[in-house]
DRENNU-621193 format. One line per 2 residues: number of its first residue (from 1); for each residue x, y, z of C-alpha. Coordinates in pm, 1 decimal. Layout:
% DRENNU-621193
NUM> X,Y,Z; ...
% end
This chain:
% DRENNU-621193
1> 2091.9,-1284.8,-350.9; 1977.1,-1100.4,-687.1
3> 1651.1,-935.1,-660.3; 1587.0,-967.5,-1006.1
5> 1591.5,-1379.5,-975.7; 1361.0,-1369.4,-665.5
7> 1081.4,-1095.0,-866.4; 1111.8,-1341.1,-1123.6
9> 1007.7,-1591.6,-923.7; 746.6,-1422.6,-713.1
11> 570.3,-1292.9,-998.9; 553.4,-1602.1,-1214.0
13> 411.2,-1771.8,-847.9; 180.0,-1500.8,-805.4
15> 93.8,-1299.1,-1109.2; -110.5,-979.7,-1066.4
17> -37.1,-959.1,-719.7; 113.7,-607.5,-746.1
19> 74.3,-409.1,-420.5; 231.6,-752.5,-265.5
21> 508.8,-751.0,-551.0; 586.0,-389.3,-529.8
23> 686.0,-363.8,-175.2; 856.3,-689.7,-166.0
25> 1099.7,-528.7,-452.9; 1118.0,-178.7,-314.0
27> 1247.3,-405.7,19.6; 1497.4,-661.1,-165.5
29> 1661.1,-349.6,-385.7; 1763.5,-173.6,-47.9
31> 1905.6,-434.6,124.8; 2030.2,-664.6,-140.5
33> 2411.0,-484.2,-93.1; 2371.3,-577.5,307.9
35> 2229.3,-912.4,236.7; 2500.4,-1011.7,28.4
37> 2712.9,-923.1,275.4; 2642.3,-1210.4,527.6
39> 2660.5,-1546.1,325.0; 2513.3,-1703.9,651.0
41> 2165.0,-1589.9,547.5; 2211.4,-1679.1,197.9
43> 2264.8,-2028.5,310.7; 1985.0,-2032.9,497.7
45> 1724.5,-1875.7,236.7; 1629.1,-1605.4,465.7
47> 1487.9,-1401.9,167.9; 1319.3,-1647.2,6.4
49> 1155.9,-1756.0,390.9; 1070.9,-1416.9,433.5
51> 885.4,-1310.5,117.1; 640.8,-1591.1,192.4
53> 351.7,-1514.0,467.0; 381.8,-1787.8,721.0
55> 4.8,-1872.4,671.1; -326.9,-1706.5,528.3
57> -681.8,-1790.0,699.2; -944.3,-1722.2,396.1
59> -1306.9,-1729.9,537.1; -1639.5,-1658.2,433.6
61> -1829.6,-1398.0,626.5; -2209.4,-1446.1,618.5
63> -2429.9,-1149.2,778.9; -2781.6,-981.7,738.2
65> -2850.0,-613.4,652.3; -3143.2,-407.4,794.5
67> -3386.6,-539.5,484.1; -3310.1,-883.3,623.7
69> -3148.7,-996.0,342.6; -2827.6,-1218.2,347.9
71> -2511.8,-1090.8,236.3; -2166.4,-1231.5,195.2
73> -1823.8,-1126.8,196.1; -1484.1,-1266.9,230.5
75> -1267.2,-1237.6,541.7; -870.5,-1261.8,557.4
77> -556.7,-1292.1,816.9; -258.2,-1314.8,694.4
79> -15.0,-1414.1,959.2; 302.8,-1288.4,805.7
81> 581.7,-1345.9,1031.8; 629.2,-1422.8,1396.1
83> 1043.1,-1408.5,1454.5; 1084.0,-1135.6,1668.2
85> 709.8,-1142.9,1876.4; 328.4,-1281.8,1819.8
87> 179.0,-1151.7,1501.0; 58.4,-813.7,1522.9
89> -130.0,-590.9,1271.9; -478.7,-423.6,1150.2
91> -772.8,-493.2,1026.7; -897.6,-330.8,659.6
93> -1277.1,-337.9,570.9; -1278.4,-187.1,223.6
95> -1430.6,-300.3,-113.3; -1089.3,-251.4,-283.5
97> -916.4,-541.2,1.8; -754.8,-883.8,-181.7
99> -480.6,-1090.6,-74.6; -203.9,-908.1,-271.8
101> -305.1,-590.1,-49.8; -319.6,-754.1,257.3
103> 11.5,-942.0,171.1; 161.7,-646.5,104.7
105> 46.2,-464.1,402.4; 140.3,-765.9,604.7
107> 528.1,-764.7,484.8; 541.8,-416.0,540.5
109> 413.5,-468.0,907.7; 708.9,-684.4,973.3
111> 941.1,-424.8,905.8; 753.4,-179.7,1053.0
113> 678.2,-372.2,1389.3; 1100.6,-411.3,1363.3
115> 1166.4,-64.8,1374.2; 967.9,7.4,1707.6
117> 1188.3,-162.6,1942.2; 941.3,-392.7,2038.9
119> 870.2,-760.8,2020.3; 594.5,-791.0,1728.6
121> 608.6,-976.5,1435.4; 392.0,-891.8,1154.3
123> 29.4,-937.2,1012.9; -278.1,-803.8,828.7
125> -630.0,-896.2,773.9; -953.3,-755.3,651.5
127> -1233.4,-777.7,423.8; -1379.3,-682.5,116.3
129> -1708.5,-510.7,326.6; -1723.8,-191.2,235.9
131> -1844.8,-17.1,568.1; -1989.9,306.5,305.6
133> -2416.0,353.3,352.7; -2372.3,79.6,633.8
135> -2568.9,144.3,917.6; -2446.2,92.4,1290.5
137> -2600.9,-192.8,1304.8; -2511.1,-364.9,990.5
139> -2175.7,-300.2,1081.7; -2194.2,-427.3,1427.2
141> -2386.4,-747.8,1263.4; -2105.4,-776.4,1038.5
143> -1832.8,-753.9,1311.7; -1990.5,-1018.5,1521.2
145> -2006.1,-1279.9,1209.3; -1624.6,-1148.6,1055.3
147> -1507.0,-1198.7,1432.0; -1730.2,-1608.0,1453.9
149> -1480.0,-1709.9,1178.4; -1163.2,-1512.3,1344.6
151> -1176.2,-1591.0,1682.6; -983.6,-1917.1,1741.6
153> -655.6,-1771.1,1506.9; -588.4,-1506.0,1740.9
155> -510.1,-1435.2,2129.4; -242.7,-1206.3,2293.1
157> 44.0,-1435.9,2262.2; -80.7,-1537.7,1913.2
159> -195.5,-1287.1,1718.3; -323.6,-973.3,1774.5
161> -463.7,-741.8,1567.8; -618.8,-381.7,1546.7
163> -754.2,-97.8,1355.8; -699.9,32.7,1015.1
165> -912.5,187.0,717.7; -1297.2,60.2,802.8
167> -1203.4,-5.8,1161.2; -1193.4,223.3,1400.7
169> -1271.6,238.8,1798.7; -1619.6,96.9,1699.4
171> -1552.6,-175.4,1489.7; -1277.4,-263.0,1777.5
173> -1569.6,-269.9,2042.6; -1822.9,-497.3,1846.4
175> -1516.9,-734.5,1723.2; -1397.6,-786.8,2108.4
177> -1755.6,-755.5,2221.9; -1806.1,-1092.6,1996.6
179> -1471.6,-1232.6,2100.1; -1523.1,-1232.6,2470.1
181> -1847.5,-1402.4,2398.9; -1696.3,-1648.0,2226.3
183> -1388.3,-1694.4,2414.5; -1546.4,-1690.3,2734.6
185> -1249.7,-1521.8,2926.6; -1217.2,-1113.9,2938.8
187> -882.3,-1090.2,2784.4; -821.0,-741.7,2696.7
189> -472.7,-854.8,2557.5; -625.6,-966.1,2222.1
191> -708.2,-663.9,2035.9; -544.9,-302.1,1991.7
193> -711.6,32.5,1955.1; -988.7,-72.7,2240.3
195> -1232.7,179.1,2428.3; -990.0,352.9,2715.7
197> -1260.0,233.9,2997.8; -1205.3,-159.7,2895.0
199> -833.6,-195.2,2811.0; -738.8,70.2,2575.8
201> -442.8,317.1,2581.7; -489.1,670.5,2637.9
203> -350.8,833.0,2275.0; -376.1,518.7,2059.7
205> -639.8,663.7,1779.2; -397.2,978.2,1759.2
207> -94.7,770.3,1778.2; 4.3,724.7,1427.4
209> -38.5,1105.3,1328.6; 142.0,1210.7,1638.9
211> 410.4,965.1,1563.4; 395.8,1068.5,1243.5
213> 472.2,1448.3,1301.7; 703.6,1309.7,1539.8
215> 905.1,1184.6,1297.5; 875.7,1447.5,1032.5
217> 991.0,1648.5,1285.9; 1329.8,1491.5,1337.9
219> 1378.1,1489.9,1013.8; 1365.2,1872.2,928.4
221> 1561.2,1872.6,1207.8; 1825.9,1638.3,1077.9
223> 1796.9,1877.8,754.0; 1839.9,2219.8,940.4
225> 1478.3,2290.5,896.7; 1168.2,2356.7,1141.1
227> 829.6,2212.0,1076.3; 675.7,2552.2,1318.5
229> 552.5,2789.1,1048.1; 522.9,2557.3,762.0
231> 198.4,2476.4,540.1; 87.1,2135.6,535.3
233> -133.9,1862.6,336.9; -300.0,1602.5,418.9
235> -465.5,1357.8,226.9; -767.6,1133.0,393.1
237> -960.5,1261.7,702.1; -979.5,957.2,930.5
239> -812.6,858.1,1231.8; -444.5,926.4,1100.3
241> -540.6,1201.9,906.7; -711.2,1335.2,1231.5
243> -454.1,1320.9,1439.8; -166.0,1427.6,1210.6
245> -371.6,1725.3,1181.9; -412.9,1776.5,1581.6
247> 5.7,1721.2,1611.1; 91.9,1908.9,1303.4
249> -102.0,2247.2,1421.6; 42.8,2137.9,1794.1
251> 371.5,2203.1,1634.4; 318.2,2552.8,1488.0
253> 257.1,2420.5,1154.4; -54.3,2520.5,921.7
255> -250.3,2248.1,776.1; -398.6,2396.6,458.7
257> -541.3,2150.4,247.3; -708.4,1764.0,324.7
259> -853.8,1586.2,53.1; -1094.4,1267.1,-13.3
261> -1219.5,1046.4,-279.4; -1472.7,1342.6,-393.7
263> -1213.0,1616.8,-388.2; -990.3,1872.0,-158.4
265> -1095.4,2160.0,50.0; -818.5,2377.8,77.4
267> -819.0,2569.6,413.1; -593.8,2903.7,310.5
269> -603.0,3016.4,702.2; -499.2,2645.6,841.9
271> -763.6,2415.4,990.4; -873.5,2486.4,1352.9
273> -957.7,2284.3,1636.0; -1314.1,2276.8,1575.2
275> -1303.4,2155.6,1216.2; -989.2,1867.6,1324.2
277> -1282.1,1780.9,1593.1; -1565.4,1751.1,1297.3
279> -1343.2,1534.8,1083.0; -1450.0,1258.9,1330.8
281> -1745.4,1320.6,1236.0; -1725.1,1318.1,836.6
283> -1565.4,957.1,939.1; -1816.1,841.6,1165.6
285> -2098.8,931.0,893.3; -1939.4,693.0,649.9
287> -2019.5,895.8,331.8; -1664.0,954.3,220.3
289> -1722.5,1282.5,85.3; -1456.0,1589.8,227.8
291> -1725.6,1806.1,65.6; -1885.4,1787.3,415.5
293> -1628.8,2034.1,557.7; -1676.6,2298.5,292.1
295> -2056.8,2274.4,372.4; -1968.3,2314.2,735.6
297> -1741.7,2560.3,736.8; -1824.5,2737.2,427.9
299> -1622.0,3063.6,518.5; -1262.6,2881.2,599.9
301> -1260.0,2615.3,361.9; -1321.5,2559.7,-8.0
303> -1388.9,2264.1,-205.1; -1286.6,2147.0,-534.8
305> -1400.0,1833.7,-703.4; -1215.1,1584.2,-871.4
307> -866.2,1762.7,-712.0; -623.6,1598.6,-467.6
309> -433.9,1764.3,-183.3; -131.9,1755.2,-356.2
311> -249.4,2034.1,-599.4; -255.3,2311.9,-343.1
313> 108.2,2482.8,-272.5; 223.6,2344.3,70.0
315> 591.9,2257.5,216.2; 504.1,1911.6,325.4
317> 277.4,1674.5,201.9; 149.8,1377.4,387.0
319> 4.2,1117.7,241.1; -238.4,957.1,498.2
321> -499.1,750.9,362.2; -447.3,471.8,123.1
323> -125.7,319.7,-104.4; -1.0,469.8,-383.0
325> -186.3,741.0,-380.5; 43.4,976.2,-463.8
327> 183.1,960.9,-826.8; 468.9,1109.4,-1021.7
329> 265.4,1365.8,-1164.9; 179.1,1441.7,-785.3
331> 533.7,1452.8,-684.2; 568.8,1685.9,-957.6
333> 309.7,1933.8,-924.5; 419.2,1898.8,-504.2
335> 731.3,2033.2,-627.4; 668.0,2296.3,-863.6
337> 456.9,2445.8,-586.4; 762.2,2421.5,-344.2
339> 713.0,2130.5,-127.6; 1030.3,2100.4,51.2
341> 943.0,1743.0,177.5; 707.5,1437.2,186.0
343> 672.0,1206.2,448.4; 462.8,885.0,410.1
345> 188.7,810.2,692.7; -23.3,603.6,476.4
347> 113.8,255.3,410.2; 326.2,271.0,46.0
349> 148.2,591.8,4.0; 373.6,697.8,-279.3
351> 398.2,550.9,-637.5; 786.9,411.0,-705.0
353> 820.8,699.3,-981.9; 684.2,959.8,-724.3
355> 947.0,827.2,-461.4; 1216.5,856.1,-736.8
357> 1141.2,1179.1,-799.3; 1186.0,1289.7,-494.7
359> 1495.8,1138.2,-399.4; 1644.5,1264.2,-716.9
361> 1486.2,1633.3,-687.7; 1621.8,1748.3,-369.8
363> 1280.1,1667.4,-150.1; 1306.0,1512.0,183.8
365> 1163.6,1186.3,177.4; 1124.0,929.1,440.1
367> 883.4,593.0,375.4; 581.5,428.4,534.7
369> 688.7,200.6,763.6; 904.0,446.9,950.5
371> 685.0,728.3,972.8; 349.2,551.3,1034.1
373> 514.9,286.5,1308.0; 382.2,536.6,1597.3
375> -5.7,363.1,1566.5; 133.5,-3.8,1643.9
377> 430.8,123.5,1870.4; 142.3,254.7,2026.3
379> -54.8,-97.9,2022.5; 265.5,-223.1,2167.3
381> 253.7,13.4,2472.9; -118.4,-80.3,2482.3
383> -71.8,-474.3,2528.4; 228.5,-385.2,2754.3
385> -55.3,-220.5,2985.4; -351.6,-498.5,2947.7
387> -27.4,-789.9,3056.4; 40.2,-571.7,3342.1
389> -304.4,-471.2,3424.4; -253.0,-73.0,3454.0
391> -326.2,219.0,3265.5; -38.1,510.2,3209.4
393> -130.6,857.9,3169.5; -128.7,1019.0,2854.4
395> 197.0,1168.8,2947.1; 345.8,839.2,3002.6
397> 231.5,725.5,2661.5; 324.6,1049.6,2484.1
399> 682.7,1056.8,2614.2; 732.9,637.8,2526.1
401> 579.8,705.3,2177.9; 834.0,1014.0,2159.4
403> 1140.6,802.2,2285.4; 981.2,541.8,2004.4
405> 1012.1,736.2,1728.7; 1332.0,925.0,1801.2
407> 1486.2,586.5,1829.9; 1334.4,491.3,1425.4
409> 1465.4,805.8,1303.1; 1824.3,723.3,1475.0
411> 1808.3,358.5,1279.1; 1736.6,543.1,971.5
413> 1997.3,752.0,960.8; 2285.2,556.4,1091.6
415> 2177.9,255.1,796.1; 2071.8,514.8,519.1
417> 2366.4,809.2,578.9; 2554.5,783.7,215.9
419> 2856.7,817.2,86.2; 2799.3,1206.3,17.9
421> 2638.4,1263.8,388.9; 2276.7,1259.6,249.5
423> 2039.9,1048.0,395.0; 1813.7,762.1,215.2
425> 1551.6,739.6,451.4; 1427.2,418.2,275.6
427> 1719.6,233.5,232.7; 1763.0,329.7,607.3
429> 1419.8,160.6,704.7; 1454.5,-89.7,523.0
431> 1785.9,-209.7,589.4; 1744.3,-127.4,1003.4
433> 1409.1,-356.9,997.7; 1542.4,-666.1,820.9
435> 1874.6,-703.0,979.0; 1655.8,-712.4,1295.5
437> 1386.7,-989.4,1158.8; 1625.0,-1155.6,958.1
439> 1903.6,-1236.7,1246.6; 1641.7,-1354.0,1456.9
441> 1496.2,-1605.2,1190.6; 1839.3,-1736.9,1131.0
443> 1880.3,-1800.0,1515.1; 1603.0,-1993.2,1544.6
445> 1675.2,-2247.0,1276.9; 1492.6,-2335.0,963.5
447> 1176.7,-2325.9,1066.2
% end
C-alpha cells in the first residue's frame, strides 16, 4: 500500500471532501508500515474496502415550525462498516453537517468502536437542522419527521445509533418516541443515550468525559505525572464538556477555563459543582453563548469575547466540542503557557499542524478516537443491558467503563511504544483499531 496513491485517488473521487480526506490520511500514514507488512490484506484490497462507507441513506426531512410554516432539511446515515458488530454511532444536528463530516466521523467510529473491546462496527448520521432559537417543540416536530425517513435503516442488530452535538437525552426521547410508533414493538435495543426509566444506562451522558479523564489519567501516569492538582481547559460546555468537567474536578484537578463560539470565561478558582450543574442548562437553552456563565456567576468567572480556551495558561487542554478546533497557533500559545499535555475528547479536535506540534514539542498527546471511546463503550454496556433486560448500578457501569478504557490505553501503548521508549499515542490507536477491523474483514471474504 502507498498512502500517497490511495489520497490521490480519494481526492480526485471526492474533491472537497476534507474532514472525510483528512482522517482517512492521518489513518493510512500510521499504519501503512503494519499494512505492508501482511501482503494477505494487500491482496485482498482491505484499504481500499475500508476507505469506502458501506452505504449512505440521503433523505429529505420535511417539518413545520411554530409560525406554521414548512421547512426542510436534509437527513443522513452513513453506515460505515459492519465487520466486527451492527453499525453503531451518533447522531449530529448542526448547520455546519455534510457528507464529508459525517464520513469522516463515521470512519473514525470504526476505529473507535475497535478499540472498546466490543462488537460494534461503525456509523454516523445527522442533519443540517440547526437546533439554535428552536423551540421544544420544533425540535420534537423535527425529530418525529428526521426519525419517519430513518426508521426502517436501523434496529438493534442493524444499526444503532445515539447522541452527539444537537442530540442529547431529549432529542433521544422524541426520536425513539417516533420509532416505537412506527415500529410498533418497544425495542429499547435501537437507540443509545435513552432516558434511565425506559432503557437507558445509568452514566451514559457523563460517559465520554469520564472516559475521557479516564484515559488522560493513565496517561500522566504512563508519563510519571498526576492529573490531582493540575489546571485544566475545556473547550464546549455540552454533554462531554459537562462531564469531563464533573470527572476532571473528581480527580483533584482544577478546571479553569471553558469556552464557546462567543468566547471563554476563565474560572481562576476552578469551576464548582454548581456552575458544572448550570452548564446543562446553557445547553438546554440552545443559545450557544458561554457568556451565560459569566452573567451567572459574575464573581468566579470572567468572560472574554472572541477568545478560545486555549489562551488561558493551563497544563492540559481538552478539546471537547467540535473538529479541528484547535490550530497550530493554539498548540502554540498552549505551550508557551506551559501545557504539559493535550488530550482529544472531541472527534479530530486538533488541526494536523497542531498535532505535529505537539508530538515534536515534548507535549503529551493522545487522539480522538481513544480518548473519547468511553461515550459508545458506554452505548455498548447500554445495549448489553436492554438484550438482557436489566439495569446495573452506576457502580457496575463505572468500574466496566474503567476496565474499558484501561484496556485502550494498554493497546496504545503496546502498538505506539517507539524505538526510543516514547509513546505515539496515535500511531498506537490507529494501528490497535485496524488490525482489529481489518482481520475480521479479510475473514469474512470479499464482501
Amino acid at each position: 500500500m502507498k498512502t500517497n496513491d490511495i489520497m490521490a485517488r480519494l481526492r480526485a473521487k471526492y474533491p472537497g471532501e476534507n474532514e472525510y480526506l483528512q482522517a482517512v490520511q492521518e489513518v493510512l500514514e500510521s499504519v501503512e508500515e503494519v499494512y505492508n507488512q501482511h501482503p494477505e490484506f494487500e491482496e485482498a484490497k482491505i484499504v481500499e474496502r475500508m476507505v469506502e462507507p458501506d452505504r449512505i441513506f440521503t433523505f429529505r426531512v420535511t417539518w413545520v415550525d411554530d409560525k406554521g410554516e414548512v421547512q426542510t432539511n436534509t437527513g443522513y446515515r452513513v453506515q460505515f462498516n459492519s465487520a466486527i458488530g451492527p453499525y453503531k454511532g451518533g447522531l449530529r444536528f448542526h448547520k455546519a453537517v455534510t457528507p464529508s463530516m459525517l464520513k469522516f466521523l463515521g470512519f473514525e467510529q470504526t476505529f473507535k468502536n475497535a478499540l472498546t473491546t466490543l462488537p460494534m462496527g461503525g456509523a454516523k448520521g445527522g442533519s443540517d437542522f440547526d437546533p439554535k432559537g428552536k423551540s421544544n417543540e420544533e425540535i420534537m416536530r423535527f425529530c418525529q419527521a428526521f426519525m419517519l425517513e430513518l426508521w426502517q435503516c436501523i434496529g438493534p442488530d442493524q444499526d444503532i445509533p445515539a447522541g452527539d452535538v444537537g442530540v442529547g437525552g431529549r432529542e433521544i426521547g422524541y426520536l425513539y418516541g417516533m420509532y416505537k410508533k412506527l415500529a410498533r414493538e418497544y425495542n429499547t435495543g435501537v437507540l443509545t443515550g435513552k432516558g434511565s426509566t425506559w432503557g437507558g444506562s445509568i452514566l451514559r451522558p457523563e460517559a465520554t468525559g469520564f472516559g475521557a479523564l479516564y484515559f488522560t489519567q493513565n496517561l500522566l501516569h504512563k508519563a510519571g505525572k498526576d492529573i490531582k492538582g493540575m489546571k485544566v481547559a475545556v473547550s464546549g460546555f455540552g454533554n462531554v464538556a459537562w462531564g469531563a468537567c464533573i470527572k476532571a474536578t473528581e480527580l483533584g484537578a482544577k478546571v479553569v477555563a471553558i469556552s464557546g463560539p462567543d468566547g471563554v470565561c476563565e474560572i481562576p478558582e476552578g469551576i464548582t459543582r454548581e456552575m458544572i450543574d448550570y452548564m446543562l442548562v446553557m445547553r438546554a437553552s440552545n443559545r450557544d453563548k458561554v457568556e451565560d456563565m459569566a452573567t451567572k456567576f459574575p464573581d468566579k468567572a470572567k468572560f472574554t469575547p472572541g477568545k478560545k480556551s486555549w489562551s488561558v495558561p493551563v497544563d492540559v487542554a481538552l478539546p471537547c466540542a467540535f473538529q479541528n478546533e484547535l490550530s497550530e497557533d493554539d498548540a502554540k500559545e498552549l505551550k508557551a503557557n506551559g501545557c504539559i499535555c493535550c488530550c482529544e475528547v472531541s472527534n479530530m479536535g486538533c488541526q494536523p499542524g497542531a498535532i505535529h506540534f505537539f508530538q515534536h514539542n515534548g507535549i503529551l498527546f493522545a487522539p480522538g478516537k481513544a480518548v473519547n471511546a468511553g461515550g459508545v463503550a458506554t452505548s455498548g454496556l447500554e445495549m448489553t443491558q436492554n438484550a438482557s433486560h436489566i439495569s446495573w448500578s452506576g457502580a457496575e457501569v463505572d468500574a466496566k467503563l474503567h476496565f474499558i478504557m484501561d484496556s485502550i490505553h494498554e493497546q496504545c501503548v503496546k502498538y505506539g511504544t517507539q524505538p526510543d521508549g516514547t509513546i505515539d499515542y496515535v500511531k498506537g490507536a490507529n494501528i490497535a483499531g485496524f488490525m482489529k477491523v481489518a482481520t475480521a474483514m479479510l475473514e469474512q471474504g470479499t464482501v
